[in-house]
Steps between C-alpha positions, in 0.01 A plus 500: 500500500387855491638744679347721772458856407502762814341821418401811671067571510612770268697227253227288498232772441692645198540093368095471521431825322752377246376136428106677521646692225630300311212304512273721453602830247805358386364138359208718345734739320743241357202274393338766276862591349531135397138548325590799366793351371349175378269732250794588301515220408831270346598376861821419347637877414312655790731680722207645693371108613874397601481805705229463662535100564824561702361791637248217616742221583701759763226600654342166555812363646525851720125400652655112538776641677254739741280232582765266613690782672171550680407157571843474737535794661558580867401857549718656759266672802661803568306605826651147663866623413744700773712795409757345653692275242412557142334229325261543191281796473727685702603841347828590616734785462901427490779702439696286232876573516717393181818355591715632209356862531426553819227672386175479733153499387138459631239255366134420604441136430189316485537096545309338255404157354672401155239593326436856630825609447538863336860597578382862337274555793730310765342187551718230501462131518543302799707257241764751410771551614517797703121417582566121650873672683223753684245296602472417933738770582437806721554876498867631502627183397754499208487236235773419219322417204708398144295620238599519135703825532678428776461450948287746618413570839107525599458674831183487592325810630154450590216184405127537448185351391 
Protein backbone atom coordinates (compact mmCIF):
# COMPACT_ATOMS: atom_id res chain seq x y z
CA UNK A 1 0.00 0.00 0.00
CA UNK A 2 1.12 3.46 -0.80
CA UNK A 3 1.48 5.88 1.47
CA UNK A 4 -0.33 9.23 1.78
CA UNK A 5 1.77 12.21 1.12
CA UNK A 6 0.53 15.63 2.98
CA UNK A 7 1.85 18.67 1.39
CA UNK A 8 1.46 22.32 1.65
CA UNK A 9 -0.30 24.22 -1.88
CA UNK A 10 3.19 25.51 -2.05
CA UNK A 11 4.78 21.66 -1.89
CA UNK A 12 2.59 20.52 -4.31
CA UNK A 13 3.00 23.52 -6.72
CA UNK A 14 6.85 23.22 -6.67
CA UNK A 15 6.24 19.01 -7.28
CA UNK A 16 4.07 19.97 -10.57
CA UNK A 17 6.56 22.45 -11.93
CA UNK A 18 9.13 19.76 -11.27
CA UNK A 19 7.48 16.60 -12.90
CA UNK A 20 6.28 19.38 -15.99
CA UNK A 21 9.92 19.73 -16.14
CA UNK A 22 11.08 16.92 -16.19
CA UNK A 23 8.78 16.01 -18.65
CA UNK A 24 9.07 18.47 -20.69
CA UNK A 25 12.94 20.26 -21.02
CA UNK A 26 14.60 17.73 -19.15
CA UNK A 27 13.45 14.38 -21.26
CA UNK A 28 14.25 16.62 -24.43
CA UNK A 29 17.77 17.48 -23.31
CA UNK A 30 18.85 13.97 -22.19
CA UNK A 31 17.27 12.43 -25.39
CA UNK A 32 19.42 14.49 -27.81
CA UNK A 33 22.66 13.75 -25.55
CA UNK A 34 21.97 10.04 -26.04
CA UNK A 35 21.84 10.89 -30.01
CA UNK A 36 24.62 12.84 -29.81
CA UNK A 37 26.31 10.23 -28.13
CA UNK A 38 25.09 7.33 -30.24
CA UNK A 39 26.97 9.19 -33.40
CA UNK A 40 30.25 8.46 -31.96
CA UNK A 41 29.78 5.59 -32.49
CA UNK A 42 31.47 2.07 -30.68
CA UNK A 43 28.62 1.93 -27.97
CA UNK A 44 30.92 -0.23 -26.15
CA UNK A 45 33.89 2.45 -25.25
CA UNK A 46 31.48 5.38 -25.18
CA UNK A 47 31.65 7.10 -21.93
CA UNK A 48 29.46 9.89 -23.27
CA UNK A 49 26.25 7.15 -23.96
CA UNK A 50 26.75 5.52 -20.33
CA UNK A 51 26.46 9.01 -19.21
CA UNK A 52 23.79 10.02 -20.63
CA UNK A 53 21.68 6.56 -20.21
CA UNK A 54 21.92 6.89 -16.37
CA UNK A 55 21.51 10.35 -16.62
CA UNK A 56 18.19 8.94 -18.27
CA UNK A 57 17.44 6.05 -15.95
CA UNK A 58 17.52 8.71 -12.70
CA UNK A 59 15.51 10.91 -14.10
CA UNK A 60 12.86 8.57 -15.32
CA UNK A 61 12.59 6.96 -11.98
CA UNK A 62 12.58 10.79 -10.39
CA UNK A 63 9.23 11.49 -12.77
CA UNK A 64 7.93 7.71 -11.48
CA UNK A 65 8.49 8.81 -8.12
CA UNK A 66 6.56 12.48 -8.76
CA UNK A 67 3.72 10.99 -10.30
CA UNK A 68 3.05 8.53 -7.59
CA UNK A 69 3.87 11.12 -4.91
CA UNK A 70 1.18 13.12 -6.67
CA UNK A 71 -1.32 10.56 -7.26
CA UNK A 72 -1.65 10.18 -3.12
CA UNK A 73 -1.43 13.27 -1.78
CA UNK A 74 -3.61 15.09 0.73
CA UNK A 75 -2.86 18.74 0.37
CA UNK A 76 -3.13 20.41 3.69
CA UNK A 77 -5.77 23.66 3.45
CA UNK A 78 -4.20 26.15 5.34
CA UNK A 79 -7.13 28.77 5.54
CA UNK A 80 -9.24 25.74 7.49
CA UNK A 81 -6.33 25.51 10.16
CA UNK A 82 -6.40 27.55 13.80
CA UNK A 83 -3.40 29.28 15.25
CA UNK A 84 -4.07 27.69 18.14
CA UNK A 85 -2.20 24.24 18.23
CA UNK A 86 0.38 23.76 15.59
CA UNK A 87 -0.25 21.19 13.10
CA UNK A 88 1.20 21.19 9.44
CA UNK A 89 1.70 24.36 7.62
CA UNK A 90 2.03 26.07 10.73
CA UNK A 91 5.19 28.30 10.95
CA UNK A 92 6.23 28.58 14.38
CA UNK A 93 8.88 30.33 16.29
CA UNK A 94 10.49 28.50 19.57
CA UNK A 95 13.16 29.30 21.69
CA UNK A 96 15.17 25.91 21.76
CA UNK A 97 17.12 25.55 25.04
CA UNK A 98 20.09 22.87 25.08
CA UNK A 99 20.22 20.99 28.16
CA UNK A 100 24.03 20.55 28.46
CA UNK A 101 24.74 24.30 27.62
CA UNK A 102 22.19 26.10 28.76
CA UNK A 103 22.56 28.01 25.96
CA UNK A 104 19.17 29.55 24.47
CA UNK A 105 18.42 30.13 20.95
CA UNK A 106 15.56 31.25 18.60
CA UNK A 107 14.28 29.33 15.55
CA UNK A 108 11.43 30.02 12.99
CA UNK A 109 10.07 26.68 11.92
CA UNK A 110 7.92 25.88 9.12
CA UNK A 111 5.96 22.31 9.45
CA UNK A 112 6.23 20.56 6.44
CA UNK A 113 5.37 17.25 4.65
CA UNK A 114 8.38 14.68 4.17
CA UNK A 115 8.90 15.65 1.09
CA UNK A 116 9.20 19.47 1.45
CA UNK A 117 11.59 19.33 3.95
CA UNK A 118 14.64 21.90 3.58
CA UNK A 119 16.15 22.02 7.08
CA UNK A 120 18.46 25.02 5.41
CA UNK A 121 15.41 27.17 5.13
CA UNK A 122 13.60 25.74 8.39
CA UNK A 123 11.09 23.57 7.17
CA UNK A 124 10.89 20.54 8.85
CA UNK A 125 8.93 17.42 8.42
CA UNK A 126 5.97 16.56 10.29
CA UNK A 127 7.83 12.90 10.49
CA UNK A 128 10.86 14.08 12.35
CA UNK A 129 11.48 14.17 15.28
CA UNK A 130 11.32 17.47 16.68
CA UNK A 131 8.57 18.10 13.90
CA UNK A 132 6.03 15.04 15.06
CA UNK A 133 7.13 16.15 19.27
CA UNK A 134 5.56 19.85 18.08
CA UNK A 135 2.69 19.09 16.39
CA UNK A 136 -1.13 19.93 18.44
CA UNK A 137 0.55 21.95 21.04
CA UNK A 138 -0.08 25.64 21.88
CA UNK A 139 1.86 28.84 22.53
CA UNK A 140 4.14 28.97 25.69
CA UNK A 141 4.11 25.43 26.02
CA UNK A 142 7.52 23.68 26.57
CA UNK A 143 8.31 20.44 24.88
CA UNK A 144 11.37 17.97 25.61
CA UNK A 145 12.44 16.70 22.47
CA UNK A 146 15.69 13.96 22.22
CA UNK A 147 17.27 14.72 19.15
CA UNK A 148 20.61 13.34 18.02
CA UNK A 149 22.75 15.78 20.07
CA UNK A 150 21.15 15.58 23.02
CA UNK A 151 17.31 16.80 25.09
CA UNK A 152 16.51 20.02 24.08
CA UNK A 153 13.82 22.06 25.23
CA UNK A 154 11.34 23.74 22.48
CA UNK A 155 9.39 26.57 24.01
CA UNK A 156 7.16 27.67 21.85
CA UNK A 157 6.73 31.39 21.26
CA UNK A 158 4.21 32.24 18.82
CA UNK A 159 2.21 29.88 15.75
CA UNK A 160 1.04 31.10 12.35
CA UNK A 161 -0.25 30.28 9.03
Amino acid sequence: MVKQTVLTQEGLDKLEKELEELKGVKRKEVAEKIKVALSFGDLSENSEYDEAKNEQAIMEARIADLEVTLKNVKVIDESELSNGLIHVGSKVQVSVKDEKTQKVREMNLKIVGSNETDPVQGFISDESAVGKALLGHAVNDVVEIEVPVGMKEYTILSISK
